[in-house]
VOBA-1610 file (N, C-alpha, C; in pm, whole numbers, padded with zeros to 5 digits, always signed):
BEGIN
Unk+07184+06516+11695Unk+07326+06546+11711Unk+07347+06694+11681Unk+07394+06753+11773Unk+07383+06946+11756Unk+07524+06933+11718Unk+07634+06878+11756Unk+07760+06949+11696Unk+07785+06856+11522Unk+07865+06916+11464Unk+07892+06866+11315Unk+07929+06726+11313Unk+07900+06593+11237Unk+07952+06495+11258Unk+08058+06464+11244Unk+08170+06381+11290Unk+08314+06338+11307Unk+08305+06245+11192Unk+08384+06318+11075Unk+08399+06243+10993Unk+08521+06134+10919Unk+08582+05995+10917Unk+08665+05950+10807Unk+08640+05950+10692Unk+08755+05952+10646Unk+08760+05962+10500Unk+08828+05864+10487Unk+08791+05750+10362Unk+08843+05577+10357Unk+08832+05627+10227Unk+09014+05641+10182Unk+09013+05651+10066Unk+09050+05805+10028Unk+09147+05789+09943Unk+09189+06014+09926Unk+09269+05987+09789Unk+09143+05886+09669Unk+09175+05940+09560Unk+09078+06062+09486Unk+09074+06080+09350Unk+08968+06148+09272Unk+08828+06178+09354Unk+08736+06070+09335Unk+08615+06104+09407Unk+08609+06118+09580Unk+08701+06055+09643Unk+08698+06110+09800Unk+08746+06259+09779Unk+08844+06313+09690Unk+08825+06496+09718Unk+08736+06545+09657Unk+08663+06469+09615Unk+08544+06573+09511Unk+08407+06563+09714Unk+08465+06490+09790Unk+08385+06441+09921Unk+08417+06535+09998Unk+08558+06566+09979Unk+08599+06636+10096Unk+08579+06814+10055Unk+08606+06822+09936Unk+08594+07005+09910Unk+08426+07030+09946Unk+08337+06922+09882Unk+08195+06960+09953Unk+08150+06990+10048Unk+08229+06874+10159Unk+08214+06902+10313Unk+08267+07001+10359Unk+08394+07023+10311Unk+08472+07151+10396Unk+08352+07281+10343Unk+08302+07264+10283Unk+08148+07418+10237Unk+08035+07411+10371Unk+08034+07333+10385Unk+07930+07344+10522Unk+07970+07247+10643Unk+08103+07315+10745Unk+08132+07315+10789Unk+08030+07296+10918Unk+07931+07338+10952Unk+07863+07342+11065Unk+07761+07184+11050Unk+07779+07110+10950Unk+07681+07006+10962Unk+07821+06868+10965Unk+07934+06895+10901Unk+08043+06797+10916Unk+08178+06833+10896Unk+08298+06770+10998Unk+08413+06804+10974Unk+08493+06664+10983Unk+08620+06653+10860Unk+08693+06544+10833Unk+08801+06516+10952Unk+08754+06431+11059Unk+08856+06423+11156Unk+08983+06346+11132Unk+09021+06240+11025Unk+09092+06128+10976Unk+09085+06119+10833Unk+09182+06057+10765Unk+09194+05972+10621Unk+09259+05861+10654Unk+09219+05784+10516Unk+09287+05639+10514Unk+09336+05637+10356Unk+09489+05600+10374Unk+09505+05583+10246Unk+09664+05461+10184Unk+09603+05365+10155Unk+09787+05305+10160Unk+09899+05360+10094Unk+09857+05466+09968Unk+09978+05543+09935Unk+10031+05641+10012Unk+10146+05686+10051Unk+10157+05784+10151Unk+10158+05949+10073Unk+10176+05948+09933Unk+10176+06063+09885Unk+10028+06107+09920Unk+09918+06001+09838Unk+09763+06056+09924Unk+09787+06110+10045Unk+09808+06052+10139Unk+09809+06069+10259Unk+09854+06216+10279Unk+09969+06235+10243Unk+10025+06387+10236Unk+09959+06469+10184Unk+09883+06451+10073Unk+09788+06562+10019Unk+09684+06598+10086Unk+09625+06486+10170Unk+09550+06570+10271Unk+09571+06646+10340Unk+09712+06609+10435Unk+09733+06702+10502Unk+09758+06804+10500Unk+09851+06807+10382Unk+09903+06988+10355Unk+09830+07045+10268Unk+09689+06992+10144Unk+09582+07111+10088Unk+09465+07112+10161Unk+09439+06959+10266Unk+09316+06978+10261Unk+09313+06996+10463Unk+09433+07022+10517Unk+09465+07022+10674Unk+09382+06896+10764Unk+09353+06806+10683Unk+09370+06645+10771Unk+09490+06569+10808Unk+09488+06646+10940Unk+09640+06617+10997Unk+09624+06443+11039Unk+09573+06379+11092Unk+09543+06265+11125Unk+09524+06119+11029Unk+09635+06073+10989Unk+09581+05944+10829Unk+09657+05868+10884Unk+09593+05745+10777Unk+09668+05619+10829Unk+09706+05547+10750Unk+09791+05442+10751Unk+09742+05340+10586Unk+09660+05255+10587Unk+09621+05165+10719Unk+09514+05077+10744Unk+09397+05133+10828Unk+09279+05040+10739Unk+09131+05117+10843Unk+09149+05077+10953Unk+09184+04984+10980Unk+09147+04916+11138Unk+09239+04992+11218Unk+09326+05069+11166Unk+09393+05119+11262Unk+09342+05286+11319Unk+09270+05309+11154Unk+09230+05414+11142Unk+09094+05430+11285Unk+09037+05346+11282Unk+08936+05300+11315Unk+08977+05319+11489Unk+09054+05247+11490Unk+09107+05235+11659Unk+09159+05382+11733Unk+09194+05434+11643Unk+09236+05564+11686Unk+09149+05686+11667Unk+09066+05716+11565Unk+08982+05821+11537Unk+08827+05786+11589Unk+08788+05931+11701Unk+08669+05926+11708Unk+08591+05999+11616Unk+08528+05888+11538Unk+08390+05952+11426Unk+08292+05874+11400Unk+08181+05960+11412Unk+08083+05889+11405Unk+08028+05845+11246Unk+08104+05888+11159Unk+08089+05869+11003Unk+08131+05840+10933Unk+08162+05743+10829Unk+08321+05764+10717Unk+08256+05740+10570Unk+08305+05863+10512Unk+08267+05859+10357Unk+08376+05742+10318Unk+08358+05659+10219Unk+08462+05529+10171Unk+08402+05582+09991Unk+08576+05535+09963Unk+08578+05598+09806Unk+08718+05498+09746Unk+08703+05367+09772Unk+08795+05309+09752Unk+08795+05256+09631Unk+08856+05153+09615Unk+08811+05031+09474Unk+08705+04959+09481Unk+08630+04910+09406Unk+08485+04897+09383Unk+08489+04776+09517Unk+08606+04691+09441Unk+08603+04539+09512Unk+08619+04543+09690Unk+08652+04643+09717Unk+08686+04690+09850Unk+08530+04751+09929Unk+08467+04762+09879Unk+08362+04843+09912Unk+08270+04750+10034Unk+08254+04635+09999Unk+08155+04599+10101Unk+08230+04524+10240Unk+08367+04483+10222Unk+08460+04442+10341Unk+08447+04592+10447Unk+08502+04727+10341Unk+08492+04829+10435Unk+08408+04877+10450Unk+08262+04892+10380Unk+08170+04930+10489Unk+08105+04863+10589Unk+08150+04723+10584Unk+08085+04646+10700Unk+08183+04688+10811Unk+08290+04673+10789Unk+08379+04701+10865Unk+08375+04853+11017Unk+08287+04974+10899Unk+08253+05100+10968Unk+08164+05084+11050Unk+08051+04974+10996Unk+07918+04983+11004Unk+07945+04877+11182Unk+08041+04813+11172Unk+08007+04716+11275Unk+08062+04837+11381Unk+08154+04929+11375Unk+08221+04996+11454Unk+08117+05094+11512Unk+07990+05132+11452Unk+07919+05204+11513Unk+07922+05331+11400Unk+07970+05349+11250Unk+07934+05454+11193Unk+07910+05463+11088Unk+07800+05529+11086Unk+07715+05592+11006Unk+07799+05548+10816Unk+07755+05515+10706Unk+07861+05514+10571Unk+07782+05579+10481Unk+07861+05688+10399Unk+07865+05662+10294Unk+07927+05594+10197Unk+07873+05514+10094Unk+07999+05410+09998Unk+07957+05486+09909Unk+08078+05503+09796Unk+08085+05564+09675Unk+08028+05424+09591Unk+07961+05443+09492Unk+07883+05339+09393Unk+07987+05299+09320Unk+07955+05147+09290Unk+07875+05097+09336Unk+07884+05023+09455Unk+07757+04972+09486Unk+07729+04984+09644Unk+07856+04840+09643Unk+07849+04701+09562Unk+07951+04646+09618Unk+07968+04521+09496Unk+07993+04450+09432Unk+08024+04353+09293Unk+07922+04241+09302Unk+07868+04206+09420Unk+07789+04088+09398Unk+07628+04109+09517Unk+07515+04051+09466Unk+07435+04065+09542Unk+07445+04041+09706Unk+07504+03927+09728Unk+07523+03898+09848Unk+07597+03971+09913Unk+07699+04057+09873Unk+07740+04161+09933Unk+07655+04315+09986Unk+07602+04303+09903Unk+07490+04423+09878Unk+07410+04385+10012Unk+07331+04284+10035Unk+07262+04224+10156Unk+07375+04245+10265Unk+07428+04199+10272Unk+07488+04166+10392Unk+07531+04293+10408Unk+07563+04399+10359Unk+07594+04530+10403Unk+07439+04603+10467Unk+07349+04620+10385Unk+07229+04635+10415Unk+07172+04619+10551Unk+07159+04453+10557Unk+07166+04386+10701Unk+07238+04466+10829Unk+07359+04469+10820Unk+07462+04514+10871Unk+07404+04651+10934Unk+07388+04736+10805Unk+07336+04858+10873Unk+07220+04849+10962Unk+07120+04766+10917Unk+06968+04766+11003Unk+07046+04681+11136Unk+07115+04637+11138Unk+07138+04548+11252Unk+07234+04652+11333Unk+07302+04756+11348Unk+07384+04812+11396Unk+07272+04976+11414Unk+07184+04993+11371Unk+07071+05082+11356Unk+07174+05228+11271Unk+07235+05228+11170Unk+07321+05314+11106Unk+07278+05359+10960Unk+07298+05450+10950Unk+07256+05459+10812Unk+07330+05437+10729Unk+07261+05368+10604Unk+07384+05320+10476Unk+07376+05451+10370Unk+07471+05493+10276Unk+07417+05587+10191Unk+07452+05535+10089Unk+07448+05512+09922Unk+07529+05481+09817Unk+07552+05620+09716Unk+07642+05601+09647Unk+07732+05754+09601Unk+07629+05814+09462Unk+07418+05737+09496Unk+07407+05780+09364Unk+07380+05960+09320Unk+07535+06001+09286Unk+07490+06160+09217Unk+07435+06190+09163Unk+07362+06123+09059Unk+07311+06188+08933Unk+07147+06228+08975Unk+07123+06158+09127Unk+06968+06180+09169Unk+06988+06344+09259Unk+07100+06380+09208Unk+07094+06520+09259Unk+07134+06612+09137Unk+07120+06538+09032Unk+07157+06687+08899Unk+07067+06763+08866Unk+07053+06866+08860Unk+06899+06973+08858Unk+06864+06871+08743Unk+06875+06855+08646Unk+06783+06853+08463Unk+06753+06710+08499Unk+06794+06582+08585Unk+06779+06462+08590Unk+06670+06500+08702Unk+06657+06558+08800Unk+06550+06626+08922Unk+06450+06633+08860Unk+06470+06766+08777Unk+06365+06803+08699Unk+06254+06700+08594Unk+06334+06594+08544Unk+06296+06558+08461Unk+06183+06455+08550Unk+06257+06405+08697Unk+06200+06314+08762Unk+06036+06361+08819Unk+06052+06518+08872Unk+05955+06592+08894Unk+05811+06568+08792Unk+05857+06592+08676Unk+05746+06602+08553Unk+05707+06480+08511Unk+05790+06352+08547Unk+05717+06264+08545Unk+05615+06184+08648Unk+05668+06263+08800Unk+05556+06197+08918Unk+05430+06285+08926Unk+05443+06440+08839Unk+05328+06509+08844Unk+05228+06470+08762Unk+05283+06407+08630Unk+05234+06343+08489Unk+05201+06425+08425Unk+05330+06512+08359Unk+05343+06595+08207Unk+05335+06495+08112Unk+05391+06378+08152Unk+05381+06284+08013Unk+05268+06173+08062Unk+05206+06164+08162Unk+05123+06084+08136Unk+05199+05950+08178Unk+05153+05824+08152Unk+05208+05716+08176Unk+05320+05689+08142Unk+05422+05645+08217Unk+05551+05667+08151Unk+05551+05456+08066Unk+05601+05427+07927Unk+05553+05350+07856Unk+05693+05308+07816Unk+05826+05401+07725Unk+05919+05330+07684Unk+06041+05449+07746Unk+06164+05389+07788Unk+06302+05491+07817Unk+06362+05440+07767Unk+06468+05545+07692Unk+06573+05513+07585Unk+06718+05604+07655Unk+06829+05522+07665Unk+06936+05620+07738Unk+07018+05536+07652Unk+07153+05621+07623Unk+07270+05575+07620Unk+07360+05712+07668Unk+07481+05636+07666Unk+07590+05744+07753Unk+07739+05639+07691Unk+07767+05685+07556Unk+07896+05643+07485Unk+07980+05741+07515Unk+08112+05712+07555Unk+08226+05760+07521Unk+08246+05759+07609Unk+08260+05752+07758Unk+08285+05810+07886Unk+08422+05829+07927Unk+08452+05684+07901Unk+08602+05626+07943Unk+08610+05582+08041Unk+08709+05505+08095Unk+08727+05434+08209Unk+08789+05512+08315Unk+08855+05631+08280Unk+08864+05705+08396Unk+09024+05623+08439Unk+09077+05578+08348Unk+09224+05507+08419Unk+09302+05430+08318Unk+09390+05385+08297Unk+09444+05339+08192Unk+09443+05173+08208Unk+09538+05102+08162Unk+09543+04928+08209Unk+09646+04971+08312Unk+09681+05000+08372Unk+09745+04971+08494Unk+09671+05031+08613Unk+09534+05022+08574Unk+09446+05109+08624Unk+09379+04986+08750Unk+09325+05010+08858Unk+09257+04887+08917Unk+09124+04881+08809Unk+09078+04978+08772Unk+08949+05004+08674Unk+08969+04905+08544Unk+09093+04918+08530Unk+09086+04811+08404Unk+09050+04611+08460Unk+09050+04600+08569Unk+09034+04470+08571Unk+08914+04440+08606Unk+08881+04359+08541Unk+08691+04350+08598Unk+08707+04261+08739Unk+08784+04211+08816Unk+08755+04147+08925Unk+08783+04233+09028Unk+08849+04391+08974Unk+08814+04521+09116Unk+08731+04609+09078Unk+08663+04579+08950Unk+08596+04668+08892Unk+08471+04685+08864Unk+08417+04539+08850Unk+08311+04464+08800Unk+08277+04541+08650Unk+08315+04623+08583Unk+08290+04686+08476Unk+08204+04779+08429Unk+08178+04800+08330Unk+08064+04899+08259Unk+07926+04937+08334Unk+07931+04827+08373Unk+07750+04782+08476Unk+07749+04886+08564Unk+07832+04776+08670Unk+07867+04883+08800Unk+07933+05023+08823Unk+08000+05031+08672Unk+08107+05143+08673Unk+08035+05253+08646Unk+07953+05270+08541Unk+07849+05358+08497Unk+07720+05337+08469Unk+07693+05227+08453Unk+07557+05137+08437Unk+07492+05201+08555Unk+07584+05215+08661Unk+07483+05189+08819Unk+07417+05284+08819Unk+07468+05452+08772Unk+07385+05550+08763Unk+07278+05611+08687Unk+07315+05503+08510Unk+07199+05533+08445Unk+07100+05481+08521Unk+07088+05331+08516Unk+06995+05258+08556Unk+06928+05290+08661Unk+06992+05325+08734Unk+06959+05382+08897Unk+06820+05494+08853Unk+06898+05602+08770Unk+06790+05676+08770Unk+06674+05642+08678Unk+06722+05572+08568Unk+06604+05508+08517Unk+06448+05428+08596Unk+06480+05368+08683Unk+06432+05316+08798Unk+06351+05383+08895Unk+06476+05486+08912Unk+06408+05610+09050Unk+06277+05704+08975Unk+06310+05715+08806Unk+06203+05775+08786Unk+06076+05759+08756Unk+06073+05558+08778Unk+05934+05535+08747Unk+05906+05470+08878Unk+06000+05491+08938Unk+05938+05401+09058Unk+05942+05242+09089Unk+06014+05203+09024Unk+05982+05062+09032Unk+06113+04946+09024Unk+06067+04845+09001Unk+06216+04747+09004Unk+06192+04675+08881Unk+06304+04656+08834Unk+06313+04582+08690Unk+06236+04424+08716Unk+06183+04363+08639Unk+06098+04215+08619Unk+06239+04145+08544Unk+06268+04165+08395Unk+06390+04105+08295Unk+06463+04178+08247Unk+06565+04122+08195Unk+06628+04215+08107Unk+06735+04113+08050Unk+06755+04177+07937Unk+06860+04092+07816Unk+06959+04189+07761Unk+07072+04115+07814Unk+07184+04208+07777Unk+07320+04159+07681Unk+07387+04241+07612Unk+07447+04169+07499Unk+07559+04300+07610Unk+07726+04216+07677Unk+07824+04284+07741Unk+07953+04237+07701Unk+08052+04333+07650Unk+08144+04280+07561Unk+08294+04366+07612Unk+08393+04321+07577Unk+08545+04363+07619Unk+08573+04425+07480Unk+08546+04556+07422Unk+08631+04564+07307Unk+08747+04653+07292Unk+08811+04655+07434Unk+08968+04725+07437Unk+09061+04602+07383Unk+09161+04632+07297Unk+09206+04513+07269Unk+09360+04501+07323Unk+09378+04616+07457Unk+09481+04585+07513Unk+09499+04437+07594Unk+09624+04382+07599Unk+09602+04241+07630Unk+09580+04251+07792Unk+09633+04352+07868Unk+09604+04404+08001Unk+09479+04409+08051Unk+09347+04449+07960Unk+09260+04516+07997Unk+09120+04406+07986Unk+09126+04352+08096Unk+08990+04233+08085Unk+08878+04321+08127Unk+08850+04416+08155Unk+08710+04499+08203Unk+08627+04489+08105Unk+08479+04448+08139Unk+08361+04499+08024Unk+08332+04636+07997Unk+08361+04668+07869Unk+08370+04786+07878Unk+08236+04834+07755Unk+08143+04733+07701Unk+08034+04776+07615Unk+07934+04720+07629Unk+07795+04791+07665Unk+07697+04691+07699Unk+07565+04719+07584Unk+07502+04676+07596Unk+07373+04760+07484Unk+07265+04656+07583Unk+07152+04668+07661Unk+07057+04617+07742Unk+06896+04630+07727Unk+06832+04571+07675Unk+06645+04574+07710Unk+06625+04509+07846Unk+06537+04604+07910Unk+06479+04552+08070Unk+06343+04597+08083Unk+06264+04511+08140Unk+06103+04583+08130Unk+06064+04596+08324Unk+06016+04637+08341Unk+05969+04668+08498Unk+05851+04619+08499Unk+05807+04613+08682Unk+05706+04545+08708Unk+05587+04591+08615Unk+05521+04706+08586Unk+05429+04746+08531Unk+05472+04739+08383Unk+05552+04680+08287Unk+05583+04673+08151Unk+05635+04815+08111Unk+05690+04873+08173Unk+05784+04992+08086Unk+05908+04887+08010Unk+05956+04916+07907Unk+06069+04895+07848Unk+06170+04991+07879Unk+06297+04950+07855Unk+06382+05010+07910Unk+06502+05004+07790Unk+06602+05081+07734Unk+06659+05065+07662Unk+06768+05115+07674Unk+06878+05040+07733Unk+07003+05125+07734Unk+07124+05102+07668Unk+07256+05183+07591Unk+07360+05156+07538Unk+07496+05249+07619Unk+07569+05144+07669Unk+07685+05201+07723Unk+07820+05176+07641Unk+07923+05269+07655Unk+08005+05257+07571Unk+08122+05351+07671Unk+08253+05238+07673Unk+08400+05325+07706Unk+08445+05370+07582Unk+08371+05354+07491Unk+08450+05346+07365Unk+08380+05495+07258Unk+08288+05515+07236Unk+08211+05498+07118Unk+08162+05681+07130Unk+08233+05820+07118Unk+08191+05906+07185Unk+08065+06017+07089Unk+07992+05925+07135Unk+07883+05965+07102Unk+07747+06076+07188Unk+07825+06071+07275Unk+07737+06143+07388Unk+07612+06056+07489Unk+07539+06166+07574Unk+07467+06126+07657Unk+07297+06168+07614Unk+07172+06084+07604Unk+07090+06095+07596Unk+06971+06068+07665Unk+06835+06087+07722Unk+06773+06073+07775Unk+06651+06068+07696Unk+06584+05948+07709Unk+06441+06003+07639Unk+06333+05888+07696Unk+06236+05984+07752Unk+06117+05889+07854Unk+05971+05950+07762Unk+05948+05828+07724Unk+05817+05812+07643Unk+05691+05777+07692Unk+05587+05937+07691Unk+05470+05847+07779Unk+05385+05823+07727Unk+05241+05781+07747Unk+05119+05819+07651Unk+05067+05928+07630Unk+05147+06028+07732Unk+05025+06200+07668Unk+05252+06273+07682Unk+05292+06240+07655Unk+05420+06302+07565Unk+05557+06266+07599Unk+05698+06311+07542Unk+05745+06286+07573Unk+05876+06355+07584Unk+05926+06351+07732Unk+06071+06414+07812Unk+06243+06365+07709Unk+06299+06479+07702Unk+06434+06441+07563Unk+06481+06514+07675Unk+06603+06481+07702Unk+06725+06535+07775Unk+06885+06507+07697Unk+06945+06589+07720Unk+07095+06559+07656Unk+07214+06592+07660Unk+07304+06610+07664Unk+07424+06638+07764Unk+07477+06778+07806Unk+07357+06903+07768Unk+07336+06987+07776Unk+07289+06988+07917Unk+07315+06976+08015Unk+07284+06941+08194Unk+07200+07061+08196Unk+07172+07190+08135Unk+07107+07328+08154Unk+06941+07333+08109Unk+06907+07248+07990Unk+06771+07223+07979Unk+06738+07093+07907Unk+06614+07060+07875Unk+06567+06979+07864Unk+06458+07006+07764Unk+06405+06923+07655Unk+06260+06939+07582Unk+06175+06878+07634Unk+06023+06913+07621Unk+05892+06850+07689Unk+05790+06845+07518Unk+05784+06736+07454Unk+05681+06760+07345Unk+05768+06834+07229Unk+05927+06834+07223Unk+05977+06913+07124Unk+06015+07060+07180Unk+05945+07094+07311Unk+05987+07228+07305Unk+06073+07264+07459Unk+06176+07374+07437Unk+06266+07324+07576Unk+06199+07368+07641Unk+06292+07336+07803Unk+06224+07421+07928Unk+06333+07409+07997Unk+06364+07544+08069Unk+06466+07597+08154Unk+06471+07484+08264Unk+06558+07407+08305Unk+06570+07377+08417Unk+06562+07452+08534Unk+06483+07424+08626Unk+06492+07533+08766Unk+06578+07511+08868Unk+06656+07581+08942Unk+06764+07558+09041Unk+06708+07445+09171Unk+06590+07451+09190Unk+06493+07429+09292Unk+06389+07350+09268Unk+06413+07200+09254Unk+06312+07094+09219Unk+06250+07071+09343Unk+06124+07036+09344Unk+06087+07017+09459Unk+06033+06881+09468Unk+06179+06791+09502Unk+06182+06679+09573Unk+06270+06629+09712Unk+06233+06487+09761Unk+06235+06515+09882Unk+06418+06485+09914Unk+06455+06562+09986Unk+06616+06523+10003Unk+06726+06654+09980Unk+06806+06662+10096Unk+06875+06809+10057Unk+07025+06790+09938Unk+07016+06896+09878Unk+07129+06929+09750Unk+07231+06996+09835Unk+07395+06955+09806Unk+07413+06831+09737Unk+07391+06701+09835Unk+07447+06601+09751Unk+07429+06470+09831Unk+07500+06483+09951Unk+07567+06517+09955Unk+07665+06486+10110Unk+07587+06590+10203Unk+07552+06656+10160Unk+07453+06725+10261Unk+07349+06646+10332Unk+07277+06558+10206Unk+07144+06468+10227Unk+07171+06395+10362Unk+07314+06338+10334Unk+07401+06258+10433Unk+07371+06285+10571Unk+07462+06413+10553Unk+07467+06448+10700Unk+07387+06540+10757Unk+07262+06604+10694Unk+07123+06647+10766Unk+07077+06553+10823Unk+07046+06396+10752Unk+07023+06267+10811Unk+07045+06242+10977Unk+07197+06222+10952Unk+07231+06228+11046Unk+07236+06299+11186Unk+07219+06410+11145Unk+07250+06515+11249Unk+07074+06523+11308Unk+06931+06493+11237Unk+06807+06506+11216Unk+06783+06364+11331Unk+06821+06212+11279Unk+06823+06110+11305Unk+06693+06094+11251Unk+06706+06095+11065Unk+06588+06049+11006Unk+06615+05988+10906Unk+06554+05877+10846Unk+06562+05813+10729Unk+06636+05928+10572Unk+06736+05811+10536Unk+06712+05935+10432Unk+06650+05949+10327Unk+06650+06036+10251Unk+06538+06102+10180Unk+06597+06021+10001Unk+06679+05998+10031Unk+06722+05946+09860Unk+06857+05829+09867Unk+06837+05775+09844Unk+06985+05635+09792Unk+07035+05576+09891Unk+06932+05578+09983Unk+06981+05463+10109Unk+06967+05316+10045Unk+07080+05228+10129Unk+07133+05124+10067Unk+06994+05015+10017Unk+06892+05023+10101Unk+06772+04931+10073Unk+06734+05003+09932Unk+06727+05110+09933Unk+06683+05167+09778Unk+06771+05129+09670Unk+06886+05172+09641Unk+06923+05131+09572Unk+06982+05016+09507Unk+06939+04878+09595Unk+06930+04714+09598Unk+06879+04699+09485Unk+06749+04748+09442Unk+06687+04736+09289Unk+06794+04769+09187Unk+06887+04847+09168Unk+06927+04887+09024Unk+07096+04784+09056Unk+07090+04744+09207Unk+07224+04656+09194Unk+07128+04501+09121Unk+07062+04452+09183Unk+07000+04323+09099Unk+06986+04324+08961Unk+06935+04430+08919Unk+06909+04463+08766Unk+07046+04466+08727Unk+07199+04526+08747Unk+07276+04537+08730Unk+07380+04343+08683Unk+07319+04346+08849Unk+07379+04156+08848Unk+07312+04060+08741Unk+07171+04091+08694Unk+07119+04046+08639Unk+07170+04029+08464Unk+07191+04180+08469Unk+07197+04204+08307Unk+07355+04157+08293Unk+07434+04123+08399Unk+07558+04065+08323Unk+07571+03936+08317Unk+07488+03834+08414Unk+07419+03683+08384Unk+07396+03681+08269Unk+07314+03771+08207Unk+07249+03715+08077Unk+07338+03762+07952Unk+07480+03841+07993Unk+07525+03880+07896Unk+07652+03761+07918Unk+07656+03690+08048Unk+07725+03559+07996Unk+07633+03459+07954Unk+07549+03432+07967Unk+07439+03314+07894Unk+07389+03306+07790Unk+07373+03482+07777Unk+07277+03529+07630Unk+07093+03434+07666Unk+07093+03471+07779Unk+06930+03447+07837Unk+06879+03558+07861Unk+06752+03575+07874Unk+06679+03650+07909Unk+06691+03640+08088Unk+06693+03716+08156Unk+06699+03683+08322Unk+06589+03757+08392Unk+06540+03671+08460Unk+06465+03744+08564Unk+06538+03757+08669Unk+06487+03924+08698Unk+06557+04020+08774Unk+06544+03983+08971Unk+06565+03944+09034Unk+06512+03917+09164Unk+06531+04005+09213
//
């Protein structure tokens, strides 16, 4: 595809403009032909900061009227897999903002969808594009540390990003902590050893004590992978304690921390470099639409990839209603 791809935009809250100021930077690989949005003030803000003269309030209408071959979707979690099937059957190309969709069977059937329509799926994981999370991924496929053996993450305090009148506060548009922020630790936890979780046992709890606010909002999780890495993670809307990283191998071990600028190897730091050399272009929405425009697989968080950290995800909140141990499928 030589000219820029025709892009919708499904969705024109918070993270769809963090979609659209990226794209409008490299203009020659994609341009926003449409929005979709049922509030009409959204709607207006596109047009007059971001000059997307063309919105709608419904996709299908959106859909009927705009030629594009693409649509970034940045809606409510629970919305995610109706509308990207929805793009996907129309003939275009998706990105979905993470998580990819609340239940496994959704996750498939979007998947499907794409291989069956020959389209590419993308999911919104960012954090596989942060230099110090790159970096860190780098030094472990070269083996600075040697076998990678135990990972320890937590990421307290975050917040929910919305209040109780929030859709975020209800776990049935939200699915919670898991999907809400879970999806990206885990994700990269995963991406950096390569592999798919075997079990995991998770203790997931509500401790907002607004009477509004049913979302899980605290998790604390052990998961081991096919080859026996342990996995150790603590999430928290609550608890602001910060963000940590620490991958334990047999010849040393990688500390990261909410310092995004460097990282320790063995106790001692090391500059993050602008320029990791892995496979997939920076930023993500780029990855997207080089893809596209190339007509090649992409290089990082296509929807079959990131299927592993949604199961592990579905998994660890089974067992945090059962209090079982679950195997991960």
């Amino acid at each position: 595809m030589s000219r820029p791809t025709r892009i919708l935009l499904v969705g024109a809250g918070r993270m769809a403009l963090n979609h659209v100021r990226a794209i409008q930077k490299m203009p020659e690989l994609g341009v926003i032909v449409g929005g979709v949005d049922p509030w009409e003030g959204a709607r207006q803000q596109l047009e007059t900061e971001y000059g997307i003269l063309e919105t709608y309030a419904e996709l299908d209408e959106a859909l009927d009227e705009i030629d594009a071959d693409a649509a970034f979707i940045a809606v409510p979690n629970f919305l995610h897999a109706d509308y990207t099937i929805a793009c996907l059957c129309r003939g275009k190309h998706v990105f979905i903002e993470k998580p990819m969709a609340l239940t496994l069977e959704d996750v498939d059937s979007m998947i499907e969808t794409a291989e069956a329509e020959n389209r590419l799926l993308m999911s919104g994981q960012s954090q596989r594009y942060a230099p110090q999370l790159r970096y860190a991924k780098h030094l472990i496929d070269t083996g600075e540390i040697g076998t990678v053996r135990h990972i320890v993450h937590r990421r307290l305090g975050a917040g929910r990003g919305g209040d109780e009148n929030s859709w975020f506060a209800r776990q049935a548009m939200s699915g919670g902590i898991l999907p809400g922020i879970g999806v990206h630790s885990l994700d990269i936890l995963l991406w950096w050893v390569n592999e798919k979780a075997k079990t995991v046992y998770a203790v997931v709890e509500n401790l907002d004590p607004h009477p509004d606010v049913d979302i899980e909002d605290e998790t604390s999780l052990v998961a081991t992978t096919e080859s026996g890495v342990i996995i150790n993670v603590a999430l928290s809307f609550h608890h602001r304690a910060g963000t940590e990283w620490i991958v334990a191998g047999d010849g040393g071990v990688i500390h990261a921390g909410t310092n995004r600028e460097s990282l320790r190897v063995n106790g001692k730091e090391r500059e993050v470099p602008d320029e990791v050399p892995l496979p997939g272009e920076l930023p993500i929405q780029r990855e997207f639409l080089t893809a596209i425009r190339d007509g090649r697989p992409l290089a990082q968080a296509a929807g079959y990839d990131v299927r592993r950290v949604m199961t592990l995800i579905f998994a660890a909140q089974e067992s945090g209603r059962t209090g079982e141990i679950v195997t991960v499928s």
